[in-house]
N, C-alpha and C positions, 0 to 999 in steps of 0.2 A: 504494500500500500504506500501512495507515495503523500508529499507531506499535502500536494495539491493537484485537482485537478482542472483543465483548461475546460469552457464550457462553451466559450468562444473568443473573437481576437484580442478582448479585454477584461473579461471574466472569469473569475477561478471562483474554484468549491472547496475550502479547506478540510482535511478529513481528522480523525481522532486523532493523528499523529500532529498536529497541530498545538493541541493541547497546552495550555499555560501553565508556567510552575507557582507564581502569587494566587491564580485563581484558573481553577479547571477547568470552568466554563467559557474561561473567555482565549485568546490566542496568547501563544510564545510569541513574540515579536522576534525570536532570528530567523522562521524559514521566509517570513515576508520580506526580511533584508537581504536573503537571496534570490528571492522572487522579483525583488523590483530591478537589485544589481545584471539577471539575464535579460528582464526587458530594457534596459538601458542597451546592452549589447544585440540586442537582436533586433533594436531601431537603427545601432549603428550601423548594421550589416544593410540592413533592407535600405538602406538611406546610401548605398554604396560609398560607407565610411569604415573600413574595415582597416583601414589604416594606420587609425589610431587605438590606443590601450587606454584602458581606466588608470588614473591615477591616484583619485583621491575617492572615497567614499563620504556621504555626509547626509545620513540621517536625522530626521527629528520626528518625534513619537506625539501625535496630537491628544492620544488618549489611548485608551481601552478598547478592544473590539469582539466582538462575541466571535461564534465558528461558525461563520452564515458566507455567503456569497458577497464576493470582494470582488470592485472595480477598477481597472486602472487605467492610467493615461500616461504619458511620454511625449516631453515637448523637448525642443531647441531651443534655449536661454540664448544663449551666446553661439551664433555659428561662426567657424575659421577653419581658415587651411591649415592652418596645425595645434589648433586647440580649440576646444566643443566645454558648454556647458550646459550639462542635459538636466533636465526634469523629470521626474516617473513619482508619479503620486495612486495612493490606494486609499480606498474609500469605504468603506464597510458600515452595514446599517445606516444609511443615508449620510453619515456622518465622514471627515476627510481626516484619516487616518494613520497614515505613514509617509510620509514626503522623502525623496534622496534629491540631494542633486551631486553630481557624476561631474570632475575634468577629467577631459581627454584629453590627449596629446599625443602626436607625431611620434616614434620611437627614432632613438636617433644612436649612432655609434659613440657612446665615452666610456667605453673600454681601459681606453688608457689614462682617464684619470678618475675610474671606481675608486672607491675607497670609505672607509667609518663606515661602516654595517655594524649592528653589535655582537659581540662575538657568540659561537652556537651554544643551544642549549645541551643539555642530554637528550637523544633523541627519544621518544616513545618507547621504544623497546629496554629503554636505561630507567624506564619510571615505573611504578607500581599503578597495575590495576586499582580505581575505585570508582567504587556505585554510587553517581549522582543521586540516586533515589533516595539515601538515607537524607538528604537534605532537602529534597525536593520533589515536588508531585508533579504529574502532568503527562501528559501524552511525546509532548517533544522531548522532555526532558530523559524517559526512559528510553527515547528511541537514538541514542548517542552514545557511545564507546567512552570510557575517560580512561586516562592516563595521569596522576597526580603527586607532587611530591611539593610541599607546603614547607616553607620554614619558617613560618609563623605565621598566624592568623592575618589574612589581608595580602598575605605576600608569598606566592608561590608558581611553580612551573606545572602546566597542564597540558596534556597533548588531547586530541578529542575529531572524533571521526564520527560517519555515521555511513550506514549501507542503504538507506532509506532514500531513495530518487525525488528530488525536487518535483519534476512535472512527470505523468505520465509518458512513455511514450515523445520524449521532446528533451534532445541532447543539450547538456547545462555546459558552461566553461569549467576550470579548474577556479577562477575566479567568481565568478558566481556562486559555486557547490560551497566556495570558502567562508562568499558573504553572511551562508548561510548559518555559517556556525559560529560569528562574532561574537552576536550578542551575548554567549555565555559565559566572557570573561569577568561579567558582572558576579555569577554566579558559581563560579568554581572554585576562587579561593575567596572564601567569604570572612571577613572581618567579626562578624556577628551574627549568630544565632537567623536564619530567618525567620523561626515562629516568633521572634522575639523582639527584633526589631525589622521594620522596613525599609530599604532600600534601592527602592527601582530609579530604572536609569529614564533620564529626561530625552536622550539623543546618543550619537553614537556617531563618532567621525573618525576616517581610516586613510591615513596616508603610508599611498605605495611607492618605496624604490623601484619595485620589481614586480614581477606577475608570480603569482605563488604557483607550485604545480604539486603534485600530490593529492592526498584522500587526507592525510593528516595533517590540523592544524596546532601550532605550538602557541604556545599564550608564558609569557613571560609575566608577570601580575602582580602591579601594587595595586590596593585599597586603603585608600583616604577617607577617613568621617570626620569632617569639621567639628567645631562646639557649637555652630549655629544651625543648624540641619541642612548643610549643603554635603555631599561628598563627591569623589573621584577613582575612578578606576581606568588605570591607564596598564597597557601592556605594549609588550615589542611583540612584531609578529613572525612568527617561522614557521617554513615547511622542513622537511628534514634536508634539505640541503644549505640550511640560514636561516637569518634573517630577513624579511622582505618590507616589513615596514613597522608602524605601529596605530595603535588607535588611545581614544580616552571616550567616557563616557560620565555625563555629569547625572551625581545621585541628588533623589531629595531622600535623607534623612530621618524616622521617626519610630525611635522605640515605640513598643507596642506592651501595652497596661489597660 
């Protein structure tokens, strides 16, 4: 079963794998950030821009959404001959739900003056299996592989994969399959207790060095809780052969009594 299925050329049906980890009934917001990340890519293609790569990722989460039939769109912000600034927004229960917007840009040869990537982690196979589930409920949340090794509360290494297909029938990038499994770095090395305090993330922004390739993604992870109820969760990102970029994600804050 996959996390979505296409119902037509702007239309998906989210299925049980969808599932949220704060609340059952409504969505995980990471397979929708891989969801919107392919239709960013597969406007570019049909728009015969296939020339350029995703650079940078940049979500904002309008709110809550149940498991109902979700709409999307993909606009042109900024067109250029070597840099695009795309739009793909989802809409669920009348309400406008998840916004990305996507730079593109031209690939270009700097070979010869790469350099500062952060250095690698231990790869997946160097970390102990554990079961997201003792901390979390949900449909999506069971349907993901972890890999984890924490050295301290808010601050640890996680690898994390999942076998479960984005869309039915309908071939994802390595980039896209990736976007889909961001959102969890909120969730994986947790600063605190989630029955006990709440900390969902407001947004979610991801800048890329590089195009990741693989099935598994590395989360490198601090967790920040201000004293005013703001927090942060920022990670370096890698597949097993590096580093490829990093994100952060801004929390709000609020023990729960």
């Amino acid at each position: 079963m996959p996390y979505f299925r296409r119902t037509d050329a702007t239309t998906f049906e989210p299925t049980a794998q969808v599932g949220g980890a704060w609340n059952t009934a409504e969505q995980h917001v990471a397979p929708t950030f891989g969801l919107l990340a392919h239709l960013v890519e597969a406007d570019r293609v049909a728009r015969g821009r296939d020339d350029l790569v995703v650079t940078r990722l940049s979500y904002d989460i309008w709110g809550t959404y149940p498991l109902a039939t979700m709409t999307t769109a993909v606009r042109v912000l900024r067109p250029g001959r070597g840099v695009e600034l795309v739009e793909a927004e989802m809409t669920c229960g009348g309400r406008r739900s998840v916004t990305l917007r996507a730079w593109l840009a031209a690939p270009a040869d700097s070979s010869g003056v790469a350099a500062g990537a952060p250095a690698a982690v231990p790869g997946p196979l160097d970390v102990s299996a554990w079961d997201p589930t003792t901390d979390w409920p949900g449909g999506f949340v069971a349907s993901i592989e972890v890999r984890r090794s924490l050295a301290e509360p808010g601050r640890g290494t996680v690898w994390v994969r999942t076998d479960v297909p984005l869309l039915d029938d309908e071939e994802v990038s390595p980039l896209a399959r990736t976007a889909g499994l961001l959102d969890v770095a909120n969730g994986m090395s947790v600063r605190a207790d989630p029955r006990k305090v709440a900390f969902p993330n407001l947004d979610l922004g991801a800048h890329l060095h590089r195009q990741p390739d693989g099935d598994w993604l590395g989360l490198d992870t601090s967790v920040t809780f201000g004293a005013g109820g703001a927090g942060l969760t920022s990670a370096v990102l890698h597949d097993t052969t590096g580093a490829f970029g990093s994100l952060a994600q801004s929390l709000v804050v609020r023990p729960l009594s």
